[in-house]
C-alpha positions, 0 to 999 in steps of 0.5 A, a space after each residue: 500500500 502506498 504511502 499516501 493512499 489508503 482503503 477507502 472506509 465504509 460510508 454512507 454516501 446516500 443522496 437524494 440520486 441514489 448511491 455515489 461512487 465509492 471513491 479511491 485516494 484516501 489519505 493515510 495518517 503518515 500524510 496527515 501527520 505530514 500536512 499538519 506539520 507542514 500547516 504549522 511551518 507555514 503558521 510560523 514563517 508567514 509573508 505578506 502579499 508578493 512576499 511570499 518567497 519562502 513559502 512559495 520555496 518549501 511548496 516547490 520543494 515538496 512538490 518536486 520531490 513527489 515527481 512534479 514540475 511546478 513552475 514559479 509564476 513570472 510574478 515572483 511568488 506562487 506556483 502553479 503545478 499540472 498533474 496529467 493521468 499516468 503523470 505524462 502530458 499527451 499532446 492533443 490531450 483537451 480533456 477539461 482541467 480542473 484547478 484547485 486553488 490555494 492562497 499563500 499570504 498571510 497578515 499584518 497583524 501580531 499572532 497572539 495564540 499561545 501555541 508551539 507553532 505560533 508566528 515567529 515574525 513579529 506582527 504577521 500571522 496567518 490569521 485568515 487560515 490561508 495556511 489551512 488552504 495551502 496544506 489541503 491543496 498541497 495535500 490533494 496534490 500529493 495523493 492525485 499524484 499517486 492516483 495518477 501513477 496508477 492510472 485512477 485518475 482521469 482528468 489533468 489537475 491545476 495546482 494553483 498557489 496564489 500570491 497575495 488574496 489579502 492586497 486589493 485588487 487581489 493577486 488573481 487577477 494578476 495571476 490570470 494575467 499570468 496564463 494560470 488559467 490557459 486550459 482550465 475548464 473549471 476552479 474550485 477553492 475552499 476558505 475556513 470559516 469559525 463557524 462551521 464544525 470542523 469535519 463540515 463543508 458549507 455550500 451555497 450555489 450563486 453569491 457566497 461573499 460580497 463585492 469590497 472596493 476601497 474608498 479615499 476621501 480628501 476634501 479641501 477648502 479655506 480654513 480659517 477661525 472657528 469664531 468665523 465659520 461662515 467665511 471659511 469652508 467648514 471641512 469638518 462639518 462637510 467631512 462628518 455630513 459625507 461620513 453619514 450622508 453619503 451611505 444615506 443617499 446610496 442606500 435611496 439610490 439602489 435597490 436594498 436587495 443587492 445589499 450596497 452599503 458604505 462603512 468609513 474606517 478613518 476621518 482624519 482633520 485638523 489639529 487644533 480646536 480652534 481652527 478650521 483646517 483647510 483638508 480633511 480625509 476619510 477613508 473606508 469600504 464599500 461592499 455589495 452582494 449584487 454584482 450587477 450593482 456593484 458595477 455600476 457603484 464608482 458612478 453612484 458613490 461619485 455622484 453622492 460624494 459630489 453632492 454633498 461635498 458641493 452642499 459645503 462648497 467643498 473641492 473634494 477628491 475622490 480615490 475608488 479603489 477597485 476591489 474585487 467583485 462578490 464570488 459568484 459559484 456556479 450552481 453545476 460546480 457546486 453540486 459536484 463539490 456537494 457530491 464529492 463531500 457526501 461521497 468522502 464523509 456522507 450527506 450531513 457533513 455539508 450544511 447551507 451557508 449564507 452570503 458573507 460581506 467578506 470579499 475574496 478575490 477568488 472572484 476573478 478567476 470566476 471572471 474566466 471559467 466556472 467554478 465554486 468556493 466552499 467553506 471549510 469548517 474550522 470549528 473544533 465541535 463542541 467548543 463554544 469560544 468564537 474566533 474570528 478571521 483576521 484576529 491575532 488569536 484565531 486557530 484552525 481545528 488541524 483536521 480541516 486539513 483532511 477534510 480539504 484534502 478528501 473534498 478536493 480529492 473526490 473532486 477531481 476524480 468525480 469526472 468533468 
């Protein structure tokens, strides 16, 4: 028996169609061990967006070692590795590719956890469980590999390691503009959620996160005295009415189902209480549910800050900041992700998930080619405690791995 394979268990993989197929490649719990250690070496050494040199290093080093040839992205950091039937490319050979899709960046926060793995770079950590994603596809990839030397597996597979997820606009559209998706006929990706139990899935056909693009505000006038408003341009008046009217004014303007809305993070203006300062600056997000009314939101946020800057006869700049648009799965892909966890661990180990405000730039490659995110569950069950993504003190349930592993597996050889 190899190593990275073993017998599949006896399950009750019973849909609403009948029963699925039993499906080969199994990981074993030496491969389980190895991806768990692995997780934790990246937790350790995390690096931001187009950073990721090491990390991008120690998955081409892995993956060479099992027999493949990955190739580092012209970007700099992340990697892409094919995975054929019987591990040789056929010329001619247009079956459909499928990719799985992992991103390697981590973030500029301090890991706060008090565990043996916890980041050894100050203020950086993998807090949105981007190293999870990464040991599940490297996973996935070490056992197709020997599914392929066997010829079980039918269909050419796309490791895709992405540069970058957490920098708006996202490192994949650069990756797309790489040629990382020349051949692909579809995509598949896994993000952890908290609130689901680890061993779980939660799927969702259509919109599963939302639009997020960034807003900068710079508004400047005249200045003057306090005691003389009324012969300066009041920019901390104009600041604070474009702080609560701007979302007001979106929010009559659209309808409230695409879920269009406007938070400011940052208001920065002036430094002494008795004078009017001559810029004020405002900064925030705005997220969308509907990809038709995101498109459309640059006009409609400029038309609404321009209003109400003019209300003050405030000259205003304003800085719109493309993010990423919602991802939208798509219905067929997410019914074979459906079908490949229920075929790995039966039909309660998927539960429905709602649209997250969350971006993901997972989005764009749905720009190009179909495909579905699902989220993997993190939770360990029956722990009560609530850790969030992006907080210093968040931590992964370690057999989510497996799960991702098994998911993206049955994917792959559940045929086009």
């Amino acid at each position: 028996m190899n190593e990275l394979l073993s017998p599949a268990p006896e399950v009750d993989a019973r849909g609403a169609a009948g029963v699925l197929p039993e499906l080969p490649g199994r990981m074993t719990e030496p491969l389980r061990r190895e991806m768990t250690a692995f997780r934790r070496d990246l937790h350790m050494h995390p690096e931001l967006g187009n950073q990721e040199f090491r990390t991008t290093g120690v998955l081409k080093a892995r993956l060479e070692r099992a027999g493949l040839r990955p190739r580092v992205l012209s970007l700099g950091t992340g990697l892409v590795c094919d995975i054929h039937p019987g591990l040789t490319e056929s010329p001619g050979d247009r079956r459909p590719m499928l990719a799985l899709r992992a991103d390697i960046d981590a973030l500029p926060i301090p890991d706060t956890k008090d565990v043996p793995y916890r980041s050894t770079v100050p203020d950086r950590a993998h807090a949105c469980g981007h190293d999870v994603h990464t040991a599940a596809v490297l996973g996935a990839g070490l056992v197709l590999a020997e599914l392929a030397r066997k010829g079980e597996l039918a269909r050419p597979v796309r490791l895709l390691f992405q540069p970058a997820e957490e920098v708006l606009p996202g490192g994949a559209a650069d990756v797309v503009e790489c040629g990382a998706l020349d051949g692909v006929a579809s995509i598949v990706a896994v993000h952890c959620d908290p609130r689901v139990d680890a061993g779980r899935i939660g799927l969702r056909a259509g919109p599963i996160t939302s639009a997020c693009d960034r807003l900068e505000v710079a508004l400047v006038g005249s200045g003057g005295h306090t005691a003389r408003p009324h012969l300066t341009t009041d920019l901390v008046t104009a600041a604070a009415k474009l702080a609560t009217e701007v979302p007001a004014l979106l929010s009559r303007r659209v309808d409230a189902r695409a879920g269009l809305g406007v938070t400011w993070g940052r208001i920065e203006a002036g430094h002494a209480c008795n004078v009017i300062p001559q810029r004020a600056e405002l900064s925030g997000t705005l997220r969308c549910l509907d990809l038709d009314t995101w498109r459309e939101a640059p006009d409609l946020v400029h038309a609404a800050v321009d209003e109400v800057a003019g209300l003050y006869r405030a000259k205003c700049e304003l800085n719109y900041v493309r993010g990423v648009p919602p991802v939208v799965n798509e219905p067929a892909v997410t019914a074979l992700l459906r079908e490949a966890m229920t075929a790995r661990a039966g039909a309660a180990s998927v539960e429905s998930t709602e649209q997250s405000l969350g971006g993901e730039d997972f989005s764009w490659y749905l720009e190009h080619v179909p495909g579905a995110m699902a989220r993997l569950g993190v939770r360990p069950p029956g722990d009560p405690r609530s850790r969030d993504l992006h907080q210093g003190d968040f931590d992964a349930d370690e057999s989510a791995i497996a799960t991702g592993v098994e998911l993206f597996t049955a994917m792959a050889l559940l045929g086009v």
